[in-house]
N, C-alpha and C positions, 0 to 999 in steps of 0.2 A: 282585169285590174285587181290588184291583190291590196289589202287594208293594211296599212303600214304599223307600225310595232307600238303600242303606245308610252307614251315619252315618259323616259324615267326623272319621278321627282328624284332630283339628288340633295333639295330642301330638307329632305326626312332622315338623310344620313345623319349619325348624329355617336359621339365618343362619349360615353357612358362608365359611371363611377357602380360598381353593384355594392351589397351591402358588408360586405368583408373591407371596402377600400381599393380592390382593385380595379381595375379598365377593363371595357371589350368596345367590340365597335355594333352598331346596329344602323341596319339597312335597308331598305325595299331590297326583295327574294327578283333572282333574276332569272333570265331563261338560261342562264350558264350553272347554276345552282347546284343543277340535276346530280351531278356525283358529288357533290358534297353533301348534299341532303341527304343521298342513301347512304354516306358513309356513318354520318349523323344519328341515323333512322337505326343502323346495327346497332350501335350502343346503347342505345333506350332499352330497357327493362321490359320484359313483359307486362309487367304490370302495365307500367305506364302507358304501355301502347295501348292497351285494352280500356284504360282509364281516357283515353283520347279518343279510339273511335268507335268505344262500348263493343265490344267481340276481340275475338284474335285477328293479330293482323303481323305476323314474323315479318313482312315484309313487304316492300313494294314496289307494286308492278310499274311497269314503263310508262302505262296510263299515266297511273298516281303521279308518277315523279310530274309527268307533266303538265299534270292538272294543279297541284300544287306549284307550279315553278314559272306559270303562265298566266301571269295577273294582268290586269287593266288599268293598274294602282287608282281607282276609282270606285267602283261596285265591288272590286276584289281586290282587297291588299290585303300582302302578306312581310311580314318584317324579320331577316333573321339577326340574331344576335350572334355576333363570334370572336372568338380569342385565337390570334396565331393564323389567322384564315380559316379556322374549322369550327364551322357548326355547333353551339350549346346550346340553343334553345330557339324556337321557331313562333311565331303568333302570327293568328289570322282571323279578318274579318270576312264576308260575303253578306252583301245586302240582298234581304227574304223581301222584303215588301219596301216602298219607298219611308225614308228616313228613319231603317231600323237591319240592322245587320246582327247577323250570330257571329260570336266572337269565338276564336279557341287557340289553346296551347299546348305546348309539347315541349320540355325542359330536359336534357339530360340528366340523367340522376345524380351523377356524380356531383354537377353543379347546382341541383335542387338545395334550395334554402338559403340562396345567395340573393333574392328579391327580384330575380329574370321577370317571373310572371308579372308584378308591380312594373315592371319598367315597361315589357312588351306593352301591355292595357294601357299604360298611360301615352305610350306614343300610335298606339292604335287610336284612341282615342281623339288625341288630337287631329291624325289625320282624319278621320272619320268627319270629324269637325269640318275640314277646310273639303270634304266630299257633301257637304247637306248632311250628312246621316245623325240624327242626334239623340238616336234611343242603340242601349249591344241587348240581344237577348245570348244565352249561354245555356248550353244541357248539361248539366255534372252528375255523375254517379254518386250517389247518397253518403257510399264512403271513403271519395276523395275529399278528404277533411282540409287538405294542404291548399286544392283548387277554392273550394268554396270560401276557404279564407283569405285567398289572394282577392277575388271579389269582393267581400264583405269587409276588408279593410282599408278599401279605397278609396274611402271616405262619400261614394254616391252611396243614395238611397236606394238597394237591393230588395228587390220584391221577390219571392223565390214560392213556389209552388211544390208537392211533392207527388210525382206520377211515375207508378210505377219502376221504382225501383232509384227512381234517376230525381236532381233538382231543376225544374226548370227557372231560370234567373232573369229579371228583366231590369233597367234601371237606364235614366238619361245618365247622358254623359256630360250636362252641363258644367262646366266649371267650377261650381261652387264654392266659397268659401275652404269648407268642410274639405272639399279632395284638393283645393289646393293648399289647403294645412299642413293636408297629411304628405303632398309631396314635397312641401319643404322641410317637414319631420326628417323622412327618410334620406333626403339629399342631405341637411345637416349631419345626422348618426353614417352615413359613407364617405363624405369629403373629412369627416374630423376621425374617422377610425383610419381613411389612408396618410394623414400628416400624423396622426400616433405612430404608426409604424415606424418615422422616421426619428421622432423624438425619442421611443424608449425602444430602437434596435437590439439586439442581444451579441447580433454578429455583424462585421463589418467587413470587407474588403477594399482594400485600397489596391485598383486596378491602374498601373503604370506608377505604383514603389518603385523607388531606385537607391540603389546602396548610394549613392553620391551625394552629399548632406546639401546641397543647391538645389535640388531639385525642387518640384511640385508635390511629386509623391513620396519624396524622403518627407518631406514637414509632415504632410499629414499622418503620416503614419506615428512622426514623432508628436504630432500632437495630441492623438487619440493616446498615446502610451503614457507621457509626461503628465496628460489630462485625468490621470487615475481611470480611463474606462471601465465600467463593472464590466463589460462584456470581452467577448472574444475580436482579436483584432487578428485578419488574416491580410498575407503582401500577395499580390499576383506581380510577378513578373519572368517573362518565359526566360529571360536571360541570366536570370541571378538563382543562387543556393539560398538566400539568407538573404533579409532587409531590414535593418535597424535591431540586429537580435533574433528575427521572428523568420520561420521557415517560406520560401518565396514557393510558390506555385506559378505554373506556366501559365495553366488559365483559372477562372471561376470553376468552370466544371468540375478539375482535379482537385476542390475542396472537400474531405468528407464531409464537414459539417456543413447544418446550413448555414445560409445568410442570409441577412432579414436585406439588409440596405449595400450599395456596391458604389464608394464614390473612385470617380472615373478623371484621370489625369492623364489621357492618353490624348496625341494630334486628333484633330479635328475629325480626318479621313479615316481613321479608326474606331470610332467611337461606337458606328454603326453594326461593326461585328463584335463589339461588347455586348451591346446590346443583345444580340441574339443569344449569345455563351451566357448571358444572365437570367435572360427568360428560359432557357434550358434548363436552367440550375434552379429557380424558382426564387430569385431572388422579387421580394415586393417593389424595390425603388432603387431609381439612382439619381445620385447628386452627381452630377457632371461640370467640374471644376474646368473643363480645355475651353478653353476660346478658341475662334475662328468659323463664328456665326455667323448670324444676325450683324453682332456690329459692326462684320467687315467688308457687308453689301451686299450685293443683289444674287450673287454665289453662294455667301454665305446664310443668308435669309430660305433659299431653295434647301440647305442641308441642312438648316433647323427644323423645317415643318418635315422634312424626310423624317430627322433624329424622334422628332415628338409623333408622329404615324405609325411609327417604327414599335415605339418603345409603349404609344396604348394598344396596340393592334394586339401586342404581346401581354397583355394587362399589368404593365409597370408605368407609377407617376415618376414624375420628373423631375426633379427642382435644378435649374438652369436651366442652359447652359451658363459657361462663363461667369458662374457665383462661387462665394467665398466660403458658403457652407452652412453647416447648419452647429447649434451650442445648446444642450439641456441642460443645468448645473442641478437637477436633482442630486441629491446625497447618494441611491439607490442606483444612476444611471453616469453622472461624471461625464458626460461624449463634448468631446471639442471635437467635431468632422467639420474641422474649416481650416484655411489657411493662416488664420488670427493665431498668434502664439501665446494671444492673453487672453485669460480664461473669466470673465466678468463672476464677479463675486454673487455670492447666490442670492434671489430679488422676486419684488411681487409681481415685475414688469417683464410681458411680453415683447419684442421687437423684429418688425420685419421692416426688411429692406429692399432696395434691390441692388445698387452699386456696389460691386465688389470694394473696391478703395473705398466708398462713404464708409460699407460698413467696417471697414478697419480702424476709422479715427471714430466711428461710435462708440466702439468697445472700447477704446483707450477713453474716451471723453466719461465713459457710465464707470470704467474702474476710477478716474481719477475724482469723482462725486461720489461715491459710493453708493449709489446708487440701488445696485444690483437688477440683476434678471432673472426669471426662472428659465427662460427661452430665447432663441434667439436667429433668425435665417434672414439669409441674404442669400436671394431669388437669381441673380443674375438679368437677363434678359425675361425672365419668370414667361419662361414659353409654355408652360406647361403648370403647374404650382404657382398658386396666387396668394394674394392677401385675402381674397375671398374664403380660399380654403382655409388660411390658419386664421380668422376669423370663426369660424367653423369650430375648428380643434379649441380656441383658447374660451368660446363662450362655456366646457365643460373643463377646461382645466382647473382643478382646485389649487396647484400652484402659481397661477396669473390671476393676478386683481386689478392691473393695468395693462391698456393695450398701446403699445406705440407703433403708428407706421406713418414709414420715412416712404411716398410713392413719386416715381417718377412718371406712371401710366395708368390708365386703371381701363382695363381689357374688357370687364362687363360692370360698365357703372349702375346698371338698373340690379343688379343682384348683389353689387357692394349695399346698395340702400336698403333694399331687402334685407339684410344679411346686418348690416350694422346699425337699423333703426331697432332690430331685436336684442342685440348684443349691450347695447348701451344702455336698454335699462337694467340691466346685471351688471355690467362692469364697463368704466370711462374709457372711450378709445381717442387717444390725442392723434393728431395725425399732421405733419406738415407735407405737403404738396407741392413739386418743384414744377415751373414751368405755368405757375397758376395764372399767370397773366395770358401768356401766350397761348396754352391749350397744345403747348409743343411737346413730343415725344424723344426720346431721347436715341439714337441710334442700336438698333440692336433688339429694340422692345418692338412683339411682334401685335401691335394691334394698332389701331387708326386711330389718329387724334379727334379730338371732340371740336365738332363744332360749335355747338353751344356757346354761346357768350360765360365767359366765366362768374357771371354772378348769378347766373343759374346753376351751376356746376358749384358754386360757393352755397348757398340754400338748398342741393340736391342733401351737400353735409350736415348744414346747418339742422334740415329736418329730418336728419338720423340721429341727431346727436353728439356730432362726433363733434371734438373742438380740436376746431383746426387754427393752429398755430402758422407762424410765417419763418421761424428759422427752426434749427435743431436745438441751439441755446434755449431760446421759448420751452420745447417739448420738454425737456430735460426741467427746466423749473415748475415745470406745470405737474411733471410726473413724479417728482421727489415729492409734492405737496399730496400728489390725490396717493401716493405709494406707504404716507407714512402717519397723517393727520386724518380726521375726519371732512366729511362734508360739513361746508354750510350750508346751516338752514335760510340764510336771508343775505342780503347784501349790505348790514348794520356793519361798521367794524370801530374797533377798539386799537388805539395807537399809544403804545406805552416807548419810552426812551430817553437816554439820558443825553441825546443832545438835540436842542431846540430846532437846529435847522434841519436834522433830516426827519426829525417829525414834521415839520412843514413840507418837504417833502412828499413824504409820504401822504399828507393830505390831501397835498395837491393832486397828487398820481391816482390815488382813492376814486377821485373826484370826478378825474377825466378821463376814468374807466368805470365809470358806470356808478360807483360805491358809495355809500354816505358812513363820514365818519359821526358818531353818536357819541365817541368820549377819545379826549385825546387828552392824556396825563404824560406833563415833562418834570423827570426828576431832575434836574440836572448833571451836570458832569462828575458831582464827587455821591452819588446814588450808589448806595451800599445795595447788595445782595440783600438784605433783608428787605431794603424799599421796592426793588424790584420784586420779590416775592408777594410784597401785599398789594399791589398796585396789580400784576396782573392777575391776580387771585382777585380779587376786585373787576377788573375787566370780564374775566372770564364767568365769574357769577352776575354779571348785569344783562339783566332781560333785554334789554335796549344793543345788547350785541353777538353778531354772529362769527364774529373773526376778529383775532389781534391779531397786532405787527406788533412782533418786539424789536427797536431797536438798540444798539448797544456798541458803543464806544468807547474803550477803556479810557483811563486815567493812565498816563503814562508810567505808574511804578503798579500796575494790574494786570496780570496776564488773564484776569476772566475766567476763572477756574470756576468761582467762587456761584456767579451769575450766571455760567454755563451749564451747573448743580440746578440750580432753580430753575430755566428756563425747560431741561431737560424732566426734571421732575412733573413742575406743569405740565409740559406736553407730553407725557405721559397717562396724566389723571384727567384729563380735559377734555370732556365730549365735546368742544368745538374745534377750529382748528387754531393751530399760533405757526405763523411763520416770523420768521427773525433775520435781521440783518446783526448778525456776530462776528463783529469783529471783521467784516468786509471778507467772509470765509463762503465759497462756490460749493453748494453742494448736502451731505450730511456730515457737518466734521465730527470726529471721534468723541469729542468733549459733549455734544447732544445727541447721543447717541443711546437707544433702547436696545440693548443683546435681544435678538430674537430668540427661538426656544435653542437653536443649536449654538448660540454662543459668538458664533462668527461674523453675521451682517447687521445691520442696521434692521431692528425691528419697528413693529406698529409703535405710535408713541414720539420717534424719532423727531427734532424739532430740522425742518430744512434752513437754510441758510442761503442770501444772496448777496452779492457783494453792493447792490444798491439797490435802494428802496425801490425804485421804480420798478425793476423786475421782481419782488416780491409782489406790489400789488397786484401788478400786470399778472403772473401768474395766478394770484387769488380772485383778481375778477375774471378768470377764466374756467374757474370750476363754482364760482359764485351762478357763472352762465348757463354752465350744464346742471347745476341742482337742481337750478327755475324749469330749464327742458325736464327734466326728472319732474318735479311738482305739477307738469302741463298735465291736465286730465282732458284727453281728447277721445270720447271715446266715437269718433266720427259723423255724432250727430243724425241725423234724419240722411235718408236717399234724397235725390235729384228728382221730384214727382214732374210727371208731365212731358216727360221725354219714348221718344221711339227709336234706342239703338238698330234696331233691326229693319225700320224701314233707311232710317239713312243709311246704313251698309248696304242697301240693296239699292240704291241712288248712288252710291259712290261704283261700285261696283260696276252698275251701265255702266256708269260715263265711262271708268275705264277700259269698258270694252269697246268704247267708242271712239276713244283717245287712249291705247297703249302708251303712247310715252307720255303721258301725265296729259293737265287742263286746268287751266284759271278759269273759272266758274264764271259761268253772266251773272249779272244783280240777280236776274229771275231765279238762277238753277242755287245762287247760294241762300236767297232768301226761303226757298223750298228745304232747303240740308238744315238752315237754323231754326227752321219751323218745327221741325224734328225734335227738336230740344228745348222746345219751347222760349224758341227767342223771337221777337217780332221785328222783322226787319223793314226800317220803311220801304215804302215803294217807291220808286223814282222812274220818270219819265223819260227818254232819252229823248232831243227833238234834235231837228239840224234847218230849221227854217222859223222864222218869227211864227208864222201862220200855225205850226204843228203845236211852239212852244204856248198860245194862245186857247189854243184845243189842248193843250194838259193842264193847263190851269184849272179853267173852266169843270175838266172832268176832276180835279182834286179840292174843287170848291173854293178856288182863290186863297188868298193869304200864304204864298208859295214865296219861294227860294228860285233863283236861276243861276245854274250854279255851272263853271268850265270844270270838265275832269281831265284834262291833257296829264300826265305824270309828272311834267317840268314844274308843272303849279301846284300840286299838291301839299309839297314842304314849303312853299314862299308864303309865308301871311301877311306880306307887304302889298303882294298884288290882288287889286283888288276882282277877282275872278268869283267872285259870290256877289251876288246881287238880292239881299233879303226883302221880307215883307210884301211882294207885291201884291196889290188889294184888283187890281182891274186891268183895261187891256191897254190905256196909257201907259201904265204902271209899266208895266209888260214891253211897250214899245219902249220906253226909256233906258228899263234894262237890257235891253237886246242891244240897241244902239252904244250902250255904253261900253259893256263887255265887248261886243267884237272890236272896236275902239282900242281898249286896252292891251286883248290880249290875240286877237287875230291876227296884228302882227307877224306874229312866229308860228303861220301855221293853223289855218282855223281849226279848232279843237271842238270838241264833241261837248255839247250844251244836254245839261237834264234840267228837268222841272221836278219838286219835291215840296212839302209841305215845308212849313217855316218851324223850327222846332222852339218852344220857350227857352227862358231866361233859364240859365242852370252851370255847372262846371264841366267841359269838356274833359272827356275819360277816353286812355284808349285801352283796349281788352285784346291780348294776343296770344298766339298758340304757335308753337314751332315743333319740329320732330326732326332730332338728328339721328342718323342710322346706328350709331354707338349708344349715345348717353340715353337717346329715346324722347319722350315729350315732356314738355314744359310751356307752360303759363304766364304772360308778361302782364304786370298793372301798371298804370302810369296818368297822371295829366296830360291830358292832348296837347300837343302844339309843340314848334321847334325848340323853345326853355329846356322840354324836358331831354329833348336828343342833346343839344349842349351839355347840360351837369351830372348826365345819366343819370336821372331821378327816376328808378324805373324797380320796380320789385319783381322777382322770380317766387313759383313754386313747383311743384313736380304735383302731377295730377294721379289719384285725384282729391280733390281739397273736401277736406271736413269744414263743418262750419264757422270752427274755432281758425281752421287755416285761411279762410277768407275773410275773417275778420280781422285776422292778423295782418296779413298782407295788404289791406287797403290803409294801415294805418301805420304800415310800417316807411313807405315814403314819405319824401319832408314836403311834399307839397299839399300832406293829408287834412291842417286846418282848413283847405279852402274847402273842403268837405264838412264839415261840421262850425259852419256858420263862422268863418273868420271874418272879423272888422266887423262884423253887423250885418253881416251877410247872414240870407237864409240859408239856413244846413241842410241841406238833399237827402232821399230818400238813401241813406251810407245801405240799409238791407237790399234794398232793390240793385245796385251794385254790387253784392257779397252774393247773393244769389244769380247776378249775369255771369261773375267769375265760376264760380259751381259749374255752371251750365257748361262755359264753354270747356273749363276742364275736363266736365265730361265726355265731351265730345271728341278732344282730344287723347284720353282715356280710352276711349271706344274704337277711333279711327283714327291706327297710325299711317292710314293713303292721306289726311290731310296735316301736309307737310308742313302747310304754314297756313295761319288763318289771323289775319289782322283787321278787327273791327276799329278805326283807323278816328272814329268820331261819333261819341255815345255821348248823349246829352243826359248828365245825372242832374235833376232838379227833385222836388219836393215831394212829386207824386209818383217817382219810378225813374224809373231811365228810358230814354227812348236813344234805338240803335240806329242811326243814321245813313252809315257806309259801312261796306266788308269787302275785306279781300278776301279769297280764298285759293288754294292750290292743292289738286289732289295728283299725288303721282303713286305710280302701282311700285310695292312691300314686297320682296321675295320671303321675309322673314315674321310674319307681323306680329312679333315678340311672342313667341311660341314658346321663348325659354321660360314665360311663366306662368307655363300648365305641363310642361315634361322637362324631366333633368336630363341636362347633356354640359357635359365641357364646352367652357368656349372653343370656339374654331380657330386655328390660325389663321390671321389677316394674307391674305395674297399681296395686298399693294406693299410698296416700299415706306416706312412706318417711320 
């Protein structure tokens, strides 16, 4: 009987950004390997070779290949990284003693300095991880300078020794802070150098030009021309002389020059041998304008993840398919590569999209406010190029001071939060979110809807900072405000206006968006420019305010020159902000208007305008929101003391080796898991006879509960299946008669015995984990009130203690916590510390899917936890993407 081949993780496959921006793909080394690795192996350097296995080594033998090529993916794993199918760089581990492996590498030279080694280590490492192994030792020659810095900037602590010519390295591979720092350094500096390449191209080709002015690839070529490009615009089209003026070329290939970017207008079925002719030619990207994806069904969804395999396999990003393009309005750069024929005026606002159509009435919507962009793309189906990514690019762009995304999906919500809880404190990302009720994906977008409840999904944003808005009108008033005034410092504001009623108003809206108005001055309707001058000059210098609304309504023989001079002046000089209702005018009209330094758009200074009060407020107490997020000083507070991640991993674990497809935990097995974390779970009795239920008393010292747990009775608190206080074995006998009385009826149901808990406010405490968005944290008042009105708070774990404080006081049922009517106020810390806990827990272990502590009793001395559900099911993935950088995956199911 022969040993069967041991199972390939295809978990560790994984599409990789290196640090120039471009793709390769990395893999577990297979037993088929073998001529690729020796094709590999010739092109490495002498040097290098000797630098890998300390001596000369030209070559290798049969052995080698096969010793290398014949892993265990366990005690031996080896990973290679390739572009095109072929070989650039190799890594491997082999464990020397138990939970310590020597680590090593081998990089092509040609590709040395592109952060292979960074990548290999870090996803060695992880697997290493999910192998026991949690220390790499390495042997390096003294003057491989390039190796030993690939190690010592990986943010572990590097212990190194110096023997005989050579360094020997030792260092855990624990996760730390520190090296997961460093790998979202390097993930930010390669997803924002490969969306650079697209923004400021040099050269372009438009692949399926057509001399026929209808076309797909007539436009863009006439857009990129019309659009002033600084760069070089080249037409492919094997059929034509000439397209729009400009010499046509059969293919990419027959370009002398190069080409940085290739947008692609060619049928669907085509597209696939563009691809290849472009990676030929060494083009970095393409935009792929063809539809006939994703959103034309389960055909087209199979030619997507081909197109996007296709074109990283080749190390080129993607932006689409079926998008409208991409727009830089740099001075230096000019590129319209979009179907849009209107070119948005130049701007401090970022904008990604993904609707081809949405984003053609954006642009028209941002030229007709004047708005401006600096940038601008529409993803399409965004199979490939995210909002993640140009999050990335715009946190270093010094032309974007605002970020807008219009999202219809969001593909890796745990690294949008990552990614935009850093971003936002640099610069405001507005964001409206289509489908936010439903959690619904739009056809064509290749990734799986979130389960999560949306108002977990609404606090995923909220604690990144992002303000998210409900329409694109919203976004747009919110964005001319933070694009062109300053921030407030407070939510004080200042209402100046010459007519009485929409100062009222305006108070009103102030009011019932959070704001407190401090001074509200009405000049009347014949309020000259000069009164308007002193009156908000006066506003603007009072301590007592963070923000004016000006409003303004002419006098019917006044066209507002006069007090659009003023208003614009102020808003110029005014370190706070002023927004104005002028003249019922949408936007930045010409008349308050600051020339920026080139003359042409709306500068800093600029006063915004909305044709009704309410949306001025509305917009103002939405950056009044993000200030306050800005001013939160959370620096995380104290760790979680008292807990043992590592023995419950090793409890969740059994069981699921006990139970593959998942397990709801007995009382005993989840009261042992929350022990772990320092939670104290009552104990409860289970009985099924008066006699048993008489003998758990007695063993729990009397003064007990008898209580029915059938699930039909759970949610009913009419019925009366709790039986409190019993003192003795009358007691006892009464309650037993009574309940099966009631509820035995329907089934006799399973009777426990439990102590009796005091007087206090029922809390419930819950944890969920969906496979996309990841884990989250529910607070809430017990009892069916709160399933009726959804009184219920979200966070994303894990909670600082500023976020647990936050969250237990952000529900409306929070006074009965803090002594409402004369009630005693409950131990609020002993709750803010059980939410900790279970965040942690859920933090730690995403096998437990869902964990609902369903009735916690908070009173004055603590909480005591009464009941828990619990459910552990086995993770193919268990959020691995944050400890090694990889592209998301395409989604297999239908999206």
């Amino acid at each position: 009987m022969t040993n069967s081949a041991p199972a390939y993780p295809a978990h560790w496959e994984a599409d990789v950004l290196l640090r120039d921006g471009r793709t390769a793909h990395l893999r577990p080394i297979s037993g088929d390997d073998g001529p690729a690795l020796v094709t590999f192996y010739e092109q490495v350097s002498d040097r290098s070779k000797y630098y890998r296995f300390f001596a000369p080594m030209p070559r290798l033998s049969d052995k080698d290949v096969h010793r290398f090529t014949h892993v265990d993916h366990h005690d031996r794993v080896a990973f290679v990284l390739t572009v095109a199918e072929q070989i650039i760089g190799v890594g491997r581990y082999d464990v020397v003693e138990p939970g310590m492996a020597e680590v090593a590498f081998l990089v092509q030279d040609k590709h040395q300095g592109r952060g292979i080694g960074q990548l290999l280590l870090e996803h060695l490492a992880q697997a290493a991880r999910e192998c026991g192994v949690d220390r790499f030792e390495a042997e390096v020659l003294a003057d491989n300078s390039r190796m030993l810095q690939v190690f010592r900037e990986q943010g572990y602590e590097v212990k190194g020794a110096y023997e005989e010519g050579a360094v020997h390295l030792e260092f855990w591979i624990d996760p730390t802070d520190t090296a997961i720092g460093v790998m979202a350094a390097r993930e930010h500096r390669a997803e924002a150098a490969s969306i650079e390449a697209f923004f400021n191209a040099r050269s372009i080709a438009v692949i399926g030009a057509s001399r026929r002015t209808d076309t797909i690839g007539s436009v863009l070529v006439r857009n990129l021309v019309l659009g002033d490009f600084a760069g070089t615009v080249y037409a492919v089209n094997p059929a034509a002389v000439s397209v729009s003026g400009l010499q046509a070329y059969a293919s990419v290939g027959d370009i002398a020059g190069d080409v940085d970017v290739a947008i692609v207008a060619v049928p669907a079925d085509a597209v696939t041998d563009v691809v290849l002719d472009c990676a030929n030619k060494g083009v970095h990207g393409l935009i792929v304008i063809s539809s006939g994806f994703a959103e034309t069904g389960d055909e087209g969804r199979q030619r997507q993840r081909k197109l996007v395999g296709l074109a990283r396999s080749y190390g080129l990003r993607l932006i689409g398919p079926n998008c409208l393009g991409v727009i830089n309005t740099a001075a230096g750069v000019s590129l319209n590569a979009s179907l849009s024929s209107v070119m948005p005026p130049r701007g401090r606002a970022g904008f990604f999209c993904q609707s081809g159509a949405l984003g053609s009435a954006i642009l028209e919507k941002v030229q007709g406010r004047g708005l401006g962009l600096s940038t601008f793309i529409s993803a399409g189906n965004r199979a490939d190029v995210s909002g993640n990514d140009l999050l990335q690019y715009w946190e270093e762009d010094d032309a974007t001071e605002v970020i807008l995304l219009y999202l219809e999906s969001i593909g890796n919500p745990r690294k949008f939060s990552r990614i935009a809880r850093r971003v936002s404190r640099r610069k405001p990302i507005v964001a409206v979110r289509s489908g936010r009720a439903t959690q619904g994906v739009p056809m064509g977008h290749a990734v799986r809807s979130i389960a999560a409840p949306p108002a977990a999904v609404d606090e995923m944003f909220r604690q990144a900072g992002v303000i998210q808005v409900d329409t694109l009108d919203e976004m747009f008033d919110v964005a001319q405000l933070l694009a062109h005034q300053p921030l407030p410092a407070g939510s004080r504001v200042g209402v100046v206006g010459n007519s009485d009623a929409l100062g009222l108003l305006a108070t009103d809206a102030a009011v019932g968006n959070g704001l407190t108005v401090t001074r509200a001055v009405a000049l009347g309707a014949e309020a000259t420019a000069d009164d308007f001058e002193r009156a908000l000059d006066d506003a603007i210098d009072d301590a007592d305010v963070d923000a004016v609304v000006a409003v303004y309504i002419p006098p019917l023989d006044s066209g507002g020159n006069e007090v659009a001079d003023v208003l614009a002046a102020v808003g110029e000089q005014s370190e706070k902000p002023l927004v104005s209702t002028f003249l019922g005018r949408e936007g930045i009209p010409e008349l308050l208007r600051i020339p920026d330094l080139s003359g042409s758009t709306a500068g800093r200074g600029s006063v915004p305008s909305y044709p009704a009060v309410e949306a001025a407020v509305r917009a103002l107490a939405r950056v009044v929101g993000y200030t306050g997020w800005l001013a939160r000083r959370d620096d995380g507070g104290e760790a979680v003391e008292g807990i043992d991640p590592a023995a419950a991993n090793r409890q969740v674990t059994q069981l699921l080796i006990d139970h593959p497809d998942g397990h709801a935990l007995s009382h005993d097995e989840a009261r042992e898991l929350l022990a772990h974390y320092g939670i104290d779970l009552w104990r409860r009795i289970a009985v099924s006879t008066l006699e048993e239920a008489i003998a758990a008393a007695e063993e729990l010292g009397w003064d007990v509960v008898l209580k029915a747990t059938a699930e039909r009775l759970r949610q009913h608190p009419g019925l009366p299946h709790v039986w409190r206080n019993i003192d003795d074995v009358e007691g006892m006998q009464d309650a037993w008669a009574n309940l099966v009385s009631h509820v035995g009826s329907a089934g006799h149901p399973d009777f426990v015995v439990q102590r009796t808990a005091g007087t206090g406010v029922p809390v419930a405490v819950g944890g969920l984990e969906d496979p996309l968005f990841g884990p989250a944290v529910s607070f809430s008042v017990a009892g069916s009130l709160t399933e009726l009105v959804g009184d219920r708070a979200y966070r994303i774990p894990p909670l600082s203690q500023l976020d647990a404080a936050e969250m237990v006081r952000s529900i409306r049922a929070a006074p009965l916590l803090f002594g409402h009517r004369g009630s005693d106020p409950v131990d609020v810390g002993a709750v803010e510390d059980l939410l900790r806990r279970v965040a942690q827990m859920k933090n730690d272990l995403p096998q437990v899917c869902d964990i609902d502590l369903d009735l916690v009793h908070a009173n004055d001395e603590g909480v005591d936890v009464l009941s828990a559900r619990i459910r552990i099911e086995p993770v193919s993935d268990p959020r691995s993407d944050l400890f090694v950088r990889r592209l998301t995956a395409q989604a297999t199911g239908p999206s």
